[in-house]
Kinemage of the C-alpha trace (Angstrom):
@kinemage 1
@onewidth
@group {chain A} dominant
@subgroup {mainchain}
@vectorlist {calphas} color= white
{ca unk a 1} P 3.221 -7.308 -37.704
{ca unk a 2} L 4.023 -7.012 -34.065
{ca unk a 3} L 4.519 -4.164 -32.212
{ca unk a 4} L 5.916 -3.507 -28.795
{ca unk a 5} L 5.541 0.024 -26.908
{ca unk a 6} L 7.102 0.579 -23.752
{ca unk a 7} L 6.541 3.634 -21.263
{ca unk a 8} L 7.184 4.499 -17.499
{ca unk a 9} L 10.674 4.904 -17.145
{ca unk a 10} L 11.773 7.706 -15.584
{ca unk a 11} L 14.338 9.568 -12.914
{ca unk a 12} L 13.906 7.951 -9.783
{ca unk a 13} L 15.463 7.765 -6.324
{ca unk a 14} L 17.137 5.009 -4.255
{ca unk a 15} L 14.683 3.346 -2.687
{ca unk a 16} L 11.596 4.330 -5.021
{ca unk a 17} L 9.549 2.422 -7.328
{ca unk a 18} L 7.913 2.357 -11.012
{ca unk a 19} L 5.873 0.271 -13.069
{ca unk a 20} L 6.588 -0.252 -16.293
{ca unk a 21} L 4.657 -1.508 -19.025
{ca unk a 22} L 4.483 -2.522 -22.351
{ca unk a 23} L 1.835 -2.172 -25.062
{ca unk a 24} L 1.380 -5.393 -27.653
{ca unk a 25} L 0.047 -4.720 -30.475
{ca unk a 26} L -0.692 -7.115 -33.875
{ca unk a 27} L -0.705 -10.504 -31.315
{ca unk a 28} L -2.034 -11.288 -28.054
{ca unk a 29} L 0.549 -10.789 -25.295
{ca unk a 30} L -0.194 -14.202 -23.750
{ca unk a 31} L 0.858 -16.025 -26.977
{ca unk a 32} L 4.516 -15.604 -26.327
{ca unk a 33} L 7.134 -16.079 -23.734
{ca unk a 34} L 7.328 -12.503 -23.059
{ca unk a 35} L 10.565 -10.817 -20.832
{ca unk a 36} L 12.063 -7.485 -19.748
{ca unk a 37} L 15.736 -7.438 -20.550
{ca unk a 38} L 17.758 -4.448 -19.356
{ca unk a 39} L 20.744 -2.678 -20.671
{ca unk a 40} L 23.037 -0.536 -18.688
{ca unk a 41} L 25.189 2.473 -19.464
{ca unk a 42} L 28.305 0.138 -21.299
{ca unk a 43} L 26.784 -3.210 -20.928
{ca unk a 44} L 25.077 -5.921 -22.651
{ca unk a 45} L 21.100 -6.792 -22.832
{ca unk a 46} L 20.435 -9.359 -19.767
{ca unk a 47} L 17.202 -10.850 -19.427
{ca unk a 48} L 15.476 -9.745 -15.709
{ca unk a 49} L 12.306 -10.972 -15.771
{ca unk a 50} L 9.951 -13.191 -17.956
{ca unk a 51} L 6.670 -14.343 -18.528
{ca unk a 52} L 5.436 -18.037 -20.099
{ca unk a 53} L 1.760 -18.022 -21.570
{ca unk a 54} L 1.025 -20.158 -18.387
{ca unk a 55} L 2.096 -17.624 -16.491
{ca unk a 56} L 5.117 -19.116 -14.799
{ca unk a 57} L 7.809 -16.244 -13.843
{ca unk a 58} L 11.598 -16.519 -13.550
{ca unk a 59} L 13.742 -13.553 -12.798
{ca unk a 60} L 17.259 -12.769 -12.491
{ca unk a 61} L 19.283 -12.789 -9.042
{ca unk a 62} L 19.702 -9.389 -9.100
{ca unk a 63} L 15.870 -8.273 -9.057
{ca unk a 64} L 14.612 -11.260 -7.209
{ca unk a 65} L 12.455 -9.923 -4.555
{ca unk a 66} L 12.456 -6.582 -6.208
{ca unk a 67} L 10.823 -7.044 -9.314
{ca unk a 68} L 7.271 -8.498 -10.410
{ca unk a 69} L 6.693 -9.158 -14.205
{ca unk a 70} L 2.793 -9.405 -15.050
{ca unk a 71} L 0.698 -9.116 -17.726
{ca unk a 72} L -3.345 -8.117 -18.153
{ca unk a 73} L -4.446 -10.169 -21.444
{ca unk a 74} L -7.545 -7.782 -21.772
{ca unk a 75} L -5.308 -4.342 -21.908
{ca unk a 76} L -2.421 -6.559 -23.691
{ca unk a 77} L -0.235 -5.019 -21.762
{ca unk a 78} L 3.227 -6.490 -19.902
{ca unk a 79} L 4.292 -4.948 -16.790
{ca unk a 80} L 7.199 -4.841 -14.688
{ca unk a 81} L 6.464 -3.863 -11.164
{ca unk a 82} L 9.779 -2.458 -9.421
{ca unk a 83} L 10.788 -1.247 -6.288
{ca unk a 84} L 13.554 -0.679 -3.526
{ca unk a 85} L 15.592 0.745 -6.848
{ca unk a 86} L 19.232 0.842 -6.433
{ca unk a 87} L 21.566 2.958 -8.791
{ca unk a 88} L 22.722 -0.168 -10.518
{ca unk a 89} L 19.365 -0.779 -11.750
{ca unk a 90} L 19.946 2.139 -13.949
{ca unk a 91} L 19.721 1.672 -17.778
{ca unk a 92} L 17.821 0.976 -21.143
{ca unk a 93} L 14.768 -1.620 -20.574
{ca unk a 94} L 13.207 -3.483 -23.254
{ca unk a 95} L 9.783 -5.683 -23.489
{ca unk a 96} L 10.709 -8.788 -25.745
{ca unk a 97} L 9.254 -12.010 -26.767
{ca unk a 98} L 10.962 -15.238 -27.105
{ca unk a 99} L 10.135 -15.329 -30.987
{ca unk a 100} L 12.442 -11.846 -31.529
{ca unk a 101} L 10.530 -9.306 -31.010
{ca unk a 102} L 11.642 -6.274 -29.334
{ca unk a 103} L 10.351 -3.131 -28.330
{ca unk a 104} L 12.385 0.030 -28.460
{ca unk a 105} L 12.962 0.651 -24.931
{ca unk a 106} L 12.520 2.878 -22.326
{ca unk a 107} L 14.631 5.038 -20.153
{ca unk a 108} L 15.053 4.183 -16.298
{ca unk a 109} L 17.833 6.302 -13.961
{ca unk a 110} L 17.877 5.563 -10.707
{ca unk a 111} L 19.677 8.923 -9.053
{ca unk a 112} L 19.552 11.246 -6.039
């Protein structure tokens, strides 16, 4: 069974960074499509960022230039490299993969 274990969210100010990152476990992380979908206060999931097992990248308008999505097969581990945070990046952000999977989320306000 898969697992997925985010961490590194956290209160941060306007203009900061974090990385987050997510933990595979039961599969290698480079056998899916894997993404970062974010959920703000009152708002549906939208997809941000995502990975292919080639390693191709798309990302969403809004974090374009912002945002990096990676992954380190060895540590099977995504990330999600952010920075120049605004307040609307505040909210809920899941790891995924395009088969379903989803992790449980992790916590990211973006506050002065």
């Amino acid at each position: 069974q898969l697992q997925l274990e985010e961490s590194g969210g956290g209160l941060v100010q306007p203009g900061g960074s974090l990385r987050l990152s997510c933990l595979v476990s039961g599969n290698n992380v480079n056998a899916f499509t894997m993404a970062w979908s974010r959920q703000a206060p009152e708002d549906k999931r939208e997809i941000i960022a995502s990975i292919t097992p080639g390693g191709g990248t798309m990302y969403a308008d809004s974090v374009t230039g912002r945002f990096t999505i990676s992954r380190d097969n060895m540590k099977n581990t995504l990330y999600l490299q952010m920075n120049s945070l605004r307040r609307e990046d505040t909210g809920v952000y899941f790891c995924k993969t395009n088969t379903g999977w989803w992790g449980q989320g992790t916590q990211v306000t973006i506050s002065s």
